[in-house]
C-alpha positions as CSV (number, residue, x, y, z in Angstrom):
1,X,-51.1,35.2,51.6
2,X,-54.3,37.3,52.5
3,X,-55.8,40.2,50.5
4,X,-59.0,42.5,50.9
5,X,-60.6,44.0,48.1
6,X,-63.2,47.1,49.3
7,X,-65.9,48.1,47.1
8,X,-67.8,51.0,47.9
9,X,-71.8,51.7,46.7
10,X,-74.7,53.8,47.0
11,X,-78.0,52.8,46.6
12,X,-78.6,49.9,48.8
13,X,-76.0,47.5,47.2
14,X,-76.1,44.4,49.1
15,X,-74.7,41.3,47.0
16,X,-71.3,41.3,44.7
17,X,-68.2,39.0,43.8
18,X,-64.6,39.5,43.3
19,X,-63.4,37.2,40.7
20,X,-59.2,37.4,41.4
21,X,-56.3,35.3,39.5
22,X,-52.7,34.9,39.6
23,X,-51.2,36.6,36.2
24,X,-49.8,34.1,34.0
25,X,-52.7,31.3,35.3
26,X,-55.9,30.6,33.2
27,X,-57.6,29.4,36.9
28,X,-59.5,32.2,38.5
29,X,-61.0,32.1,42.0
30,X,-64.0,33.7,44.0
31,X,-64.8,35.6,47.1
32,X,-68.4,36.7,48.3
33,X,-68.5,40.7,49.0
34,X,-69.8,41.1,51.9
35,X,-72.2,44.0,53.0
36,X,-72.7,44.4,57.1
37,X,-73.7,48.2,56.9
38,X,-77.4,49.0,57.8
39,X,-80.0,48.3,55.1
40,X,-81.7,51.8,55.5
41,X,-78.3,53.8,54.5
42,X,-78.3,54.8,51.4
43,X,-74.0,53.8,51.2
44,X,-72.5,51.3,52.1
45,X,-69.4,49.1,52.0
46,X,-68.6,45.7,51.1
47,X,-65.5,43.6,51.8
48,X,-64.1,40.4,49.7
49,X,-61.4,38.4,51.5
50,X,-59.1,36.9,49.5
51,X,-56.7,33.8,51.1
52,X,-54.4,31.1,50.3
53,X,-52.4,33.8,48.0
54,X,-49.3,33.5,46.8
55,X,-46.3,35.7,48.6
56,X,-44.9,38.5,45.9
57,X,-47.2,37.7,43.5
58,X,-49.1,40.0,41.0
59,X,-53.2,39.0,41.1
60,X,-56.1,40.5,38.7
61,X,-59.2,41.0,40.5
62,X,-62.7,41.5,38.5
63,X,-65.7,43.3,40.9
64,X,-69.5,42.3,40.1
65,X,-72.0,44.3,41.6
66,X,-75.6,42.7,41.5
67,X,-74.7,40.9,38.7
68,X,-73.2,43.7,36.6
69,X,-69.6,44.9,35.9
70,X,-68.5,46.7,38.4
71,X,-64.5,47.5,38.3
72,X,-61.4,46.1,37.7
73,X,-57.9,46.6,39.2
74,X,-54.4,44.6,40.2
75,X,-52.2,44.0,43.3
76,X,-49.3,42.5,44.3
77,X,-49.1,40.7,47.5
78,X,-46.1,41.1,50.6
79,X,-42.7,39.1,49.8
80,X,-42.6,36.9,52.7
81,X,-41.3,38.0,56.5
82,X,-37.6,38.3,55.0
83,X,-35.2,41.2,54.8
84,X,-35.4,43.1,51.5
85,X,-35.6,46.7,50.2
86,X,-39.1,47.5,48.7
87,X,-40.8,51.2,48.2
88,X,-43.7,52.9,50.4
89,X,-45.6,56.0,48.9
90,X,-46.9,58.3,51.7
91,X,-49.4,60.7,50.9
92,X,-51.7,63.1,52.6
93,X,-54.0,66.2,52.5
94,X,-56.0,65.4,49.4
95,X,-58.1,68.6,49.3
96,X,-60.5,68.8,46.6
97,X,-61.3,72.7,47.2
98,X,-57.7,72.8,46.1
99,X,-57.4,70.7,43.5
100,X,-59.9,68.5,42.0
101,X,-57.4,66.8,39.3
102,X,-54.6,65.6,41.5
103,X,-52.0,65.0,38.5
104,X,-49.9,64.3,41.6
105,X,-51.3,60.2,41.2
106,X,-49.5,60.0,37.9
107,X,-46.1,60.6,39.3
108,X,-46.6,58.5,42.2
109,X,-47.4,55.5,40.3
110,X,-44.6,56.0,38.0
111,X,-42.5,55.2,40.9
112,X,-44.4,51.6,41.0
113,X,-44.1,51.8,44.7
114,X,-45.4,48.7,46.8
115,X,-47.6,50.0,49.0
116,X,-48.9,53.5,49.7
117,X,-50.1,55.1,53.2
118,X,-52.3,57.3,53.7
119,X,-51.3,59.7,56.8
120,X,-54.4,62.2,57.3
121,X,-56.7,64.3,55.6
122,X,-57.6,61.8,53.3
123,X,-60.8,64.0,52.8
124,X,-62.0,67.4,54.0
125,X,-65.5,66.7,55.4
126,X,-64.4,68.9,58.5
127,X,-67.3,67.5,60.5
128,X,-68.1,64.1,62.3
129,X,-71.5,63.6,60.8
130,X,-70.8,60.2,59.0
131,X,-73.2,61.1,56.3
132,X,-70.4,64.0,54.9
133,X,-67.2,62.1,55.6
134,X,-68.8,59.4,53.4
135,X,-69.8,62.2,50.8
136,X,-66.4,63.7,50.9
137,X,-64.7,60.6,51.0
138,X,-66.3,59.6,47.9
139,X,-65.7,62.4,46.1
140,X,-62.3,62.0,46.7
141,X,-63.0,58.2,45.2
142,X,-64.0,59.5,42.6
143,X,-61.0,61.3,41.3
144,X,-59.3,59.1,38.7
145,X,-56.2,59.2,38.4
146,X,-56.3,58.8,42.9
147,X,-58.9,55.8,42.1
148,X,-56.2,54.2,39.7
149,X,-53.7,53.9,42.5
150,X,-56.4,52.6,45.3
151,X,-57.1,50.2,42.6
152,X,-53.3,48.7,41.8
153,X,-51.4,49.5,45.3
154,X,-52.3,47.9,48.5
155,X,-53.0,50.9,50.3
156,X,-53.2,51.8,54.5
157,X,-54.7,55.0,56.3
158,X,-54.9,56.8,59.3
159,X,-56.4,60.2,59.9
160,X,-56.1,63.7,60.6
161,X,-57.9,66.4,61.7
162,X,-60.1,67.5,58.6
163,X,-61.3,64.0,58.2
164,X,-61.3,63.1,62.0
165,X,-63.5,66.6,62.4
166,X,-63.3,70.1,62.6
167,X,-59.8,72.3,61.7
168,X,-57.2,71.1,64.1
169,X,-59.0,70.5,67.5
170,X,-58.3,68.9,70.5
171,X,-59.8,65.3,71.0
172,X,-61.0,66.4,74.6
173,X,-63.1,68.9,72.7
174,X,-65.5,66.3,71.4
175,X,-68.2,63.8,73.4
176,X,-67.6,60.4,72.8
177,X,-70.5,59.9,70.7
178,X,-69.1,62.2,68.4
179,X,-66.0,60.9,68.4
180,X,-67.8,57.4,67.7
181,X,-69.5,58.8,64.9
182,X,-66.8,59.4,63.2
183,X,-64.6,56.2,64.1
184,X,-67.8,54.5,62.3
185,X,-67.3,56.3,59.2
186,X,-63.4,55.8,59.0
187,X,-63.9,51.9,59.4
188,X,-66.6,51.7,57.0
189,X,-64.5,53.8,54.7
190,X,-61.3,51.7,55.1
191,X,-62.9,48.3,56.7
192,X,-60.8,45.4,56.0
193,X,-57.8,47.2,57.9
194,X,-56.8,45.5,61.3
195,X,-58.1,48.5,63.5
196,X,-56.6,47.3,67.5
197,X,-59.1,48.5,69.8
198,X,-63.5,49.9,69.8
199,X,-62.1,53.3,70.4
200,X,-59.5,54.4,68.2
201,X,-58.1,53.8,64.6
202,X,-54.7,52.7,65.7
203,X,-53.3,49.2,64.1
204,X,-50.1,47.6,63.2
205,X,-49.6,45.6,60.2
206,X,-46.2,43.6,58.6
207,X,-44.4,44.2,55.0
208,X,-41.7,42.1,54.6
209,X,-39.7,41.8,57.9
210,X,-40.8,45.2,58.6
211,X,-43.7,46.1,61.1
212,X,-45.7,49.3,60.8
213,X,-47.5,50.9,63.4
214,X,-50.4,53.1,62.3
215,X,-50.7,56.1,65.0
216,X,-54.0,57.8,65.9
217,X,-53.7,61.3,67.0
218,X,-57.0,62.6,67.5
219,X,-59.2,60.1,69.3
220,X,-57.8,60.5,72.7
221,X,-55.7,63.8,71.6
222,X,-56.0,64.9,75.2
């Protein structure tokens, strides 16, 4: 019954809709985006809630940013807490030094799964300074055929090492404010996701009768 929509700007963006409706109704609805980052950062993210949805239901959703056109995309929301089969894409390790077209996306949304997780190395920023996970992170964003899926699927993440920090380290290896730094980034980059705890990216969340529990191995990898 609940949805988030994230919209993601540069520039200092700080007002937008999303305009969503039920396919099949003429009625549309309205949510406020709304922008909590700091108003001297250059990108920022904004979040629309979207309640009182109907379970197993496809929605349109229209994005205005400062008054303009900004996107347009499509979800389906959960069946309700009842058994039933239903089809999760997993996908990781998007590198774009590797591959920068990712024809991958196509094939994946042939299989029309439901929802899709995202299980580390989302990005390769291969740092903690916020400032390149965001820039890598967009980039990533910005590849089309992966920004038509985060669009129409209802997507969850955790992360990995190349977009938690450096090449495989241990957790111990990093102070906290490091660590912190790049906890920021990840929430900001997937806000709207029920993250558990201030220290950590770990959450759980519930598709049908089923209950997943998103791990984070790098945090407190010691």
């Amino acid at each position: 019954t609940e949805a988030f929509i994230w919209v993601g700007s540069v520039g200092g963006t700080s007002a937008g809709e999303v305009t969503y409706r039920a396919v099949g109704e003429t009625a549309s609805s309205q949510a406020d985006l709304i922008f909590d980052t700091p108003a001297d950062r250059y990108y920022n993210a904004g979040v629309a809630y979207l309640s009182g949805l109907t379970p197993n239901q496809k929605y349109l959703y229209d994005v205005r940013l400062n008054n303009r056109n900004f996107g347009s995309g499509s979800f389906r929301t959960s069946p309700q807490s009842v058994p039933g089969t239903f089809t999760v894409a997993v996908a990781s390790c998007m590198d774009l030094n590797f591959d920068r077209t990712q024809n991958a996306w196509d094939s994946l949304l042939k299989k029309a799964p439901d929802l899709l997780i995202l299980g580390g190395d989302n990005a390769y920023p291969n740092t903690t300074l916020s400032c390149m996970i965001w820039a890598e992170h967009l980039q990533q964003r910005g590849v089309e055929k992966f920004a038509k899926v985060i669009r129409e699927v209802p997507t969850f993440a955790t992360w990995d090492d190349h977009d938690f920090g450096p090449n495989n380290p241990a957790g111990g290896d990093y102070e906290l404010h490091t660590r912190e730094e790049s906890q920021r980034a990840f929430a900001e980059l997937f806000k709207g996701l029920p993250f558990a705890a201030t220290q950590g990216i770990y959450y759980k969340f519930q598709w049908r009768d089923v209950d997943f529990f998103m791990l984070d191995n790098r945090y407190f990898r010691s």
